[in-house]
NUKE-887498 format. One line per field, with one value per residue (C-alpha): residue number from 1; residue in one letter; x, y, z. Coordinates in steps of 0.5 Angstrom, whole numbers, plus 500, padded with zeros to 3 digits. Example, Ala and Ser with C-alpha at 12.3 -4.5 7.8 and 13.67 -1.06 7.14 Angstrom:
resi = 1,2
resn = A,S
x = 525,527
y = 491,498
z = 516,514
//
This chain:
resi = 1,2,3,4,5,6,7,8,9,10,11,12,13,14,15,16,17,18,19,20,21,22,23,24,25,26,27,28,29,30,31,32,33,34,35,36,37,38,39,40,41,42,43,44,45,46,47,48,49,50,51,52,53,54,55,56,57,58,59,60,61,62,63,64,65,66,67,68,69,70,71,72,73,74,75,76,77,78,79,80,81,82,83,84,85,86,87,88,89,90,91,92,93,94,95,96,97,98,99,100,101,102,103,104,105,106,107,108,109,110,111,112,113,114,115,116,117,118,119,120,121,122,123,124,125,126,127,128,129,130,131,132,133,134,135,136,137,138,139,140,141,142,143,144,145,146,147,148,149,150,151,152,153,154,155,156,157,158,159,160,161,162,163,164,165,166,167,168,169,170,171,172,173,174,175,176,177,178,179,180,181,182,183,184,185,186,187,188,189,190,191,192,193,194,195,196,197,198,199,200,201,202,203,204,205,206,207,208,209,210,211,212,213,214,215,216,217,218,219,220,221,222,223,224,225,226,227,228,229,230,231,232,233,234,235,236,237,238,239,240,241,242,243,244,245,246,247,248,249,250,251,252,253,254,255,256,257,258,259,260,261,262,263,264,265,266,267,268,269,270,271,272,273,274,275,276,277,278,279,280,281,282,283,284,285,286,287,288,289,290,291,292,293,294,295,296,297,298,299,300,301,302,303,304,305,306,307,308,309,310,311,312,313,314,315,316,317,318,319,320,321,322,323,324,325,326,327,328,329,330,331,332,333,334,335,336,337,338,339,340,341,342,343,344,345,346,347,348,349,350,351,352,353,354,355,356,357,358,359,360,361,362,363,364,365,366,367,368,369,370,371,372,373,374,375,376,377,378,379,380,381,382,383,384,385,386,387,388,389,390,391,392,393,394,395,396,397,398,399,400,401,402,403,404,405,406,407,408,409,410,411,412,413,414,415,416,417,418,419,420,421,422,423,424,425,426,427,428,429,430,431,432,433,434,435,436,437,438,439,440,441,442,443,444,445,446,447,448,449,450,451,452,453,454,455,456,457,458,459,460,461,462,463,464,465,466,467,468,469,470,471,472,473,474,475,476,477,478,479,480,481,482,483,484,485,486,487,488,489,490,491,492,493,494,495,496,497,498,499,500,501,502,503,504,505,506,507,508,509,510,511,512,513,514,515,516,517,518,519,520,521,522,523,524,525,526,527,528,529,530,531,532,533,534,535,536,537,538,539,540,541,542,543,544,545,546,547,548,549,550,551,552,553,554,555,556,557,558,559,560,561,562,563,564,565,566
resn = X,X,X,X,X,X,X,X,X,X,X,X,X,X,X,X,X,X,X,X,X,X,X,X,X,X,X,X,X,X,X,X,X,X,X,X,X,X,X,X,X,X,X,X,X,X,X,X,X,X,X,X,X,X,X,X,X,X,X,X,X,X,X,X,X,X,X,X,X,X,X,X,X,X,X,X,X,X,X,X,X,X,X,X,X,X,X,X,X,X,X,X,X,X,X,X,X,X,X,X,X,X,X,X,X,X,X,X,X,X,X,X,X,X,X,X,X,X,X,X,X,X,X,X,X,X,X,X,X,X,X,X,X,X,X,X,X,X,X,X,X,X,X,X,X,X,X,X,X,X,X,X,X,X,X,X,X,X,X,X,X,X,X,X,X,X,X,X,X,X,X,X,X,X,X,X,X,X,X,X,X,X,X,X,X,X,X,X,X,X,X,X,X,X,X,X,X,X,X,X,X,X,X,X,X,X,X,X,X,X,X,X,X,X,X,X,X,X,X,X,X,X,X,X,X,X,X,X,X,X,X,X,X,X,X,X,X,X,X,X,X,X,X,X,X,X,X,X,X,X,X,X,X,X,X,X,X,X,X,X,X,X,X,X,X,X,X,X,X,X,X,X,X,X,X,X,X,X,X,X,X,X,X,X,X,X,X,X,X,X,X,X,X,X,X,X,X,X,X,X,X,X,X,X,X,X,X,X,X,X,X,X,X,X,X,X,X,X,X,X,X,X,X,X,X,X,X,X,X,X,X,X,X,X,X,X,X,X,X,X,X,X,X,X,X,X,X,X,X,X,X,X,X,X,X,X,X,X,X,X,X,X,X,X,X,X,X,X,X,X,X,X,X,X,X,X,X,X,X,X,X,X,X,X,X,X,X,X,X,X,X,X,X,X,X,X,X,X,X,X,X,X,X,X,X,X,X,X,X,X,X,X,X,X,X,X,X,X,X,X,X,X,X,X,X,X,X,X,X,X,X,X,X,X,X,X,X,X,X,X,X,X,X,X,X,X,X,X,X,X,X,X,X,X,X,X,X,X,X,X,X,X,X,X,X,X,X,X,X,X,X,X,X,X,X,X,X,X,X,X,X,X,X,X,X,X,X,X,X,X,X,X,X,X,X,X,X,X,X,X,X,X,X,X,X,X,X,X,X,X,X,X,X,X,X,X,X,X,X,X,X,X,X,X,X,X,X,X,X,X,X,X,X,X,X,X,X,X,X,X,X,X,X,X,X,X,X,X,X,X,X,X,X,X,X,X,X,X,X,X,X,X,X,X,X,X
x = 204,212,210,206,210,215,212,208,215,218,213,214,221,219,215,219,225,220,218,225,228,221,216,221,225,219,216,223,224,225,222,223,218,220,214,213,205,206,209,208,200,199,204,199,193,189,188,194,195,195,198,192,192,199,198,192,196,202,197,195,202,204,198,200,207,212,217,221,217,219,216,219,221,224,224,227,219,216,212,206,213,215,210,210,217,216,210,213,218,214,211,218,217,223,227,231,226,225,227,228,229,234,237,245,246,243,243,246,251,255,254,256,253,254,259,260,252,249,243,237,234,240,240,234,235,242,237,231,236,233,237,237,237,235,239,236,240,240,246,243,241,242,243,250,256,258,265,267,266,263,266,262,269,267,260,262,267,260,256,262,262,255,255,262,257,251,256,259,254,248,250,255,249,245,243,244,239,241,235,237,231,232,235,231,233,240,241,238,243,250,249,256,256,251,253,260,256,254,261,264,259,260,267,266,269,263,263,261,256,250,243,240,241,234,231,225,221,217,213,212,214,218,217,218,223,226,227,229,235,237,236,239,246,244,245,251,255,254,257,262,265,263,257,252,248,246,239,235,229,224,219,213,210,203,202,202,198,205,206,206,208,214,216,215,219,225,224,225,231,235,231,229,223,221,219,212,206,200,195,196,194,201,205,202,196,199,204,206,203,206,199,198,205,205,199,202,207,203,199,205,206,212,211,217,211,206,210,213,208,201,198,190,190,193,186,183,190,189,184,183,190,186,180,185,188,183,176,174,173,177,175,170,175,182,184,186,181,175,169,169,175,172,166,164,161,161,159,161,168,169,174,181,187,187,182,183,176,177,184,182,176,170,164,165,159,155,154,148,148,144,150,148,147,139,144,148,142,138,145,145,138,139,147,142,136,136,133,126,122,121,128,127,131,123,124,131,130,124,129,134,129,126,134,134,127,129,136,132,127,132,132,139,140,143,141,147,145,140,136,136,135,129,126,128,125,119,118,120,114,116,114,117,118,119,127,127,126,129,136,135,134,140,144,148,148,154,152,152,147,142,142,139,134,132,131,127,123,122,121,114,113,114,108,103,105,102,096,095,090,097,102,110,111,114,107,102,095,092,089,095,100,096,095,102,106,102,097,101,101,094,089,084,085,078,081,082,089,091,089,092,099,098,098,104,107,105,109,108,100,099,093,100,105,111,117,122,117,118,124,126,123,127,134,133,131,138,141,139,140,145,145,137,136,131,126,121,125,126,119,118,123,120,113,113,119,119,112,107,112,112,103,103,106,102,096,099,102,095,093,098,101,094,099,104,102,108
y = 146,147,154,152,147,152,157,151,149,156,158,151,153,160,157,152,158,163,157,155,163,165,160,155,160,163,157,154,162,163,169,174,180,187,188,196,196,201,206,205,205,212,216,220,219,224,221,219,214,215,211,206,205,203,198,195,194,191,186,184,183,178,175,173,171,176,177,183,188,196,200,207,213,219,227,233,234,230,223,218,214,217,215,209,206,209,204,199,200,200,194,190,189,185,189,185,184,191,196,204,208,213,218,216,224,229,233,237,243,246,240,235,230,232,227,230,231,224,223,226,218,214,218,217,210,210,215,209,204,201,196,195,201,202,207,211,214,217,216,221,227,233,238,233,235,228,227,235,236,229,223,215,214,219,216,210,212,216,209,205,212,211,204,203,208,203,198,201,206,201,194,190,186,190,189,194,195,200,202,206,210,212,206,207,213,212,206,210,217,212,205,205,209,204,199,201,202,195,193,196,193,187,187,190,184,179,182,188,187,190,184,186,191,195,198,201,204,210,212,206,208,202,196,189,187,193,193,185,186,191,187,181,186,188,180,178,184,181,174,176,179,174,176,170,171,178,180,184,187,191,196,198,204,203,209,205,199,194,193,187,184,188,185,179,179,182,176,171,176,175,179,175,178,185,191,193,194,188,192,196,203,207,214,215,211,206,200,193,189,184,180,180,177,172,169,169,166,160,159,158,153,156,151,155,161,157,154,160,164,164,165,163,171,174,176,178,181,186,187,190,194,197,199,202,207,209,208,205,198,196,197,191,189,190,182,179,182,186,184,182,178,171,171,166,170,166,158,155,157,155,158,157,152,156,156,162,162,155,157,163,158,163,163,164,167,167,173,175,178,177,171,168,161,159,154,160,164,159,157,164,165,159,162,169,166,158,153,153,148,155,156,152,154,155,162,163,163,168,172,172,174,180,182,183,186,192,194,193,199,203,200,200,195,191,183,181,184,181,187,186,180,179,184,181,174,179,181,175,171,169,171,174,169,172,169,174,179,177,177,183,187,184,187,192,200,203,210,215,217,212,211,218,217,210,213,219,215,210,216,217,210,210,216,212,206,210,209,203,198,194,200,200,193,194,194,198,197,197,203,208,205,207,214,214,213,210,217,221,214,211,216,211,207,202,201,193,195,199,193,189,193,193,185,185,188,183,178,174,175,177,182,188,192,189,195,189,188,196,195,190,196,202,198,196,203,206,199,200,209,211,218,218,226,227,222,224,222,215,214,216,210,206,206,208,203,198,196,198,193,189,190,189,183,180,180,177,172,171,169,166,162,161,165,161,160,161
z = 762,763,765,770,773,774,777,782,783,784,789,793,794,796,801,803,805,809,813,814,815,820,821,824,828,830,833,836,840,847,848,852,855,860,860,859,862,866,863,856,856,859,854,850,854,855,862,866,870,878,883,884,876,876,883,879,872,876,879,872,869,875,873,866,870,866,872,869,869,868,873,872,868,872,871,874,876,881,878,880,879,884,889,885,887,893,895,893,898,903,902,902,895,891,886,883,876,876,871,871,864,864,859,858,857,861,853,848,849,843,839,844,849,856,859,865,869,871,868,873,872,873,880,882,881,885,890,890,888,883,880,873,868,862,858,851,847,840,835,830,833,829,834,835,831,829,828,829,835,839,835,836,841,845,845,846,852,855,854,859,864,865,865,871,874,875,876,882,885,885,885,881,878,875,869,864,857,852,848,840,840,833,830,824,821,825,820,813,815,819,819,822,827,831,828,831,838,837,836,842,847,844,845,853,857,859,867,864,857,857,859,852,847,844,839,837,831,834,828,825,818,816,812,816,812,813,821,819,816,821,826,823,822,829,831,826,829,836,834,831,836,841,845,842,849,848,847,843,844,840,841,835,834,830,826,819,822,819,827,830,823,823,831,829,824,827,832,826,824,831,836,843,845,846,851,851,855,855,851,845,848,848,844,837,836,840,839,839,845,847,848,841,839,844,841,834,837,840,834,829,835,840,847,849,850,854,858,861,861,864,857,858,862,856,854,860,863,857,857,865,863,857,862,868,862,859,863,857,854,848,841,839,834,837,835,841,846,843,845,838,837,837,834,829,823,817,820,813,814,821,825,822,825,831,836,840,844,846,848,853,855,853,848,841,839,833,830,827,820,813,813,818,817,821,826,827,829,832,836,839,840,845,847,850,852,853,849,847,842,838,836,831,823,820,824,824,816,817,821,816,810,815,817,809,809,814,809,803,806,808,817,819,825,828,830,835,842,846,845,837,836,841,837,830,834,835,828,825,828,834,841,846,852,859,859,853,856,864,859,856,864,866,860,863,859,859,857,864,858,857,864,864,860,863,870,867,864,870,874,870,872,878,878,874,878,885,881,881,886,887,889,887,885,878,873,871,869,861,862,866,861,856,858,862,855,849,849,843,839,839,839,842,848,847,840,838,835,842,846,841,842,850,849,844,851,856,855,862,860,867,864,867,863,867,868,864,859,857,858,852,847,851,851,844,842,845,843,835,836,841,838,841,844,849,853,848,841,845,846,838,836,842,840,833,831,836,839,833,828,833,834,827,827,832,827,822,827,829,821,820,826,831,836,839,847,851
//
């Protein structure tokens, strides 16, 4: 027992430093965004962005109230940034929060940094005047003969040539950040020298320091305890000589999936904030975002977040940016704003101390697996289509033992869409109710596909449809449907187990085959086997997986239930 005491009073302790030397800082941080949407989002996309993408994200970003905001990075072609800034001259407006990215050398020549050109970036701010710069630099390039030919004073004496410059020829309050791009393996191969870069801007006189030293990891190959003790020596080097209000910001590529804990902890190291884009698209496989690590922020308690940001529009702010990029939605597991990033899965655990679907004032769906429990499905059966006496945890349980049915028998679906669960309703016992299948109509396909598919299929019951006594209204008589769509199926139209199937269609048992009602089966077929080829492998799964189950079904319901009359 003496062991084990120790071991408990050891990892107390252990506990006890972390919450000190991270959680407390985190929660007391005053945290600091430059915000990089409309730049870092589109690197690497394989669809850039146009003039109306980065007006549509700057919008967003305001939404949030992050207020600095970098809104260029120039080249010696010309750039939708280009266009972009000049827009917003137009407009009048104010350029004070805004910030340009520059290289501090115009490149490499004979193993030194050119000191002599001005950076083709920094004159198209002078030229555009933009006043904040935001200078990259890399003190580990190998095609530099350091210490031979270009030693770390002639870079420190070309940092202050270039920031003079800014100061002189833009305006006297420009706030200056430097970004070591290639701290990581700057930090590995010469620690000195950054460090002794460090140092030297520190000692500049007050008037002339830099707003914010950066950094980032740009392939995110590093440990998070590594980029912490770099940072933490970052933060020591600048106290001790003087400069305490200095800031420093990071940026984290993914790669290796270690990065918003990696930011975070370097913001526990020293650093104040970071430069990032809102949503996590950007170089690599992506970076870092700044929504994200704000909500690790406020869910370990920070107010100071919450107070000076409007962080109820993270979520959405996000998730727009993603969509203007790349024309997609974001992955339904992206853990802030994914479709699925509030579902409830398991409803025995609850939701864990933070409660983001409260905090954004959205729905935290249940989602439908065999671990559901019965009130997590009857939960959601009444979130999609209403309440109704029929929900009731009897056939939720029946659900939940047919979900395990279909996997035992080798059926691979899914039961959480409208579609889906409708049909595990159907199959299960229940009965199909119009709410039912008036929620499943207004579902919105997404697929340019599917959509394809829908419509040749509508143009065939359009066609059928003309038949009919009552033209173009949306239904069709038995006897069309039948030869329009179920012939290749049921051999016999005045067969009891054809009608039985029509019936199991007629939800409304207006004695028609409404077009909502096909409908339901259509898109749970494209919901259940998006792959589908043509309308005519559609219609197979369709009739062959969708309504003759479900026209089984029927008959046992009859036997079992005395149909339930809806």
């Amino acid at each position: 027992m003496d062991e084990i005491k120790a071991e408990v009073a050891r990892v107390q302790k252990d506990i006890s430093d972390v919450k000190i030397q991270k959680r407390e800082k985190l929660q007391n941080l005053d945290f600091f965004v430059l915000d990089n949407s409309i730049r870092e989002s589109t690197v690497g996309q394989l669809r850039s962005h146009t003039l109306e993408n980065k007006i549509q994200i700057l919008e967003q970003v305001r939404k949030v109230g992050i207020k600095h905001i970098t809104i260029a990075s120039f080249s010696h072609m010309t750039r939708v940034d280009d266009d972009f800034v000049k827009y917003l001259k137009d407009k009048g407006e104010d350029f004070t929060n805004f910030y340009s990215f520059s290289e501090v050398t115009e490149g490499v020549k004979d193993g030194r940094y050119d000191t002599e050109t001005i950076p083709v970036s920094l004159q198209k701010n002078h030229d555009l005047n933009i006043p904040n710069t935001f200078f990259e630099m890399d003190l580990a390039n190998e095609d530099v003969e350091w210490d031979t030919k270009f030693t770390v004073d002639d870079m420190c004496q070309m940092i202050y040539k270039w920031m003079k410059w800014t100061y002189d020829n833009i305006t006297k309050d420009a706030r200056i950040l430097f970004n070591f791009r290639d701290l990581p393996f700057c930090m590995t191969v010469a620690p000195d020298r950054l460090l002794y870069v460090v140092r030297f801007l520190s000692k500049l006189p007050v008037e002339h320091r830099p707003f914010a030293l950066c950094f980032e990891d740009p392939f995110g190959e590093y440990l998070p305890e590594e980029l912490e003790a770099w940072t933490a020596s970052m933060r020591r080097t600048m106290t001790a000589n003087g400069w305490n209000d200095g800031k420093i910001l990071v940026h984290i590529h993914q790669k290796w999936d270690l990065q918003t804990a990696s930011q975070l902890d370097c913001l526990a190291g020293g650093a104040d904030g970071v430069w990032a884009s809102l949503c996590e698209e950007g170089a690599a496989l992506g970076h870092a975002c700044s929504s994200i690590t704000m909500m690790n922020l406020i869910r370990l308690g920070n107010t100071k977040v919450l107070e000076n940001y409007n962080c109820v529009e993270l979520r959405n702010a996000a998730k727009e940016v993603t969509r203007i990029t790349t024309g997609r939605e974001p992955h339904p597991k992206q853990v802030l704003y994914g479709e699925r990033a509030t579902d409830l899965v398991f409803g025995f655990l609850g939701i864990g101390d933070f409660d983001m679907a409260k905090f954004f004032g959205c729905e935290a769906p249940n989602r439908i697996t065999t671990l559901a429990t019965t009130d997590m499905i009857v939960d959601r059966m009444e979130n999609l289509y209403g309440k109704s006496p029929h929900f009731t945890e009897e056939i939720a349980m029946k659900m939940k033992e047919q979900m395990l049915l279909d996997v035992r028998n080798g059926r691979k679906e899914e039961y959480n869409s409208t579609a889906g669960l409708a049909l595990l309703f159907d199959r299960a016992g229940g009965k199909l109710t119009e709410k039912m299948a008036d929620a499943i109509a207004q579902v919105e396909v997404k697929s340019s596909y599917h959509k394809q598919l829908i419509d040749e299929i509508r143009e065939e019951w359009d066609k059928w449809d003309k038949r009919d006594k009552e033209q173009n209204d949306g239904r069709l008589q038995f006897d069309n449907f039948y030869h329009g769509f179920m012939q290749p199926y049921f051999g016999c139209y005045r067969c009891v187990t054809t009608k039985k199937a029509i019936r199991a269609l007629d939800i409304d048992k207006d004695n028609y085959v409404d077009w909502k009602e096909f409908l339901v089966y259509i898109k749970w077929a494209l919901r259940q086997y998006p792959n589908v080829e043509d309308v005519d492998s559609l219609m197979s799964i369709v009739f062959e997986k969708g309504l003759m189950p479900a026209m089984r079904d029927e008959r046992v319901k009859n036997k079992a239930f005395n149909r339930i009359k809806y």
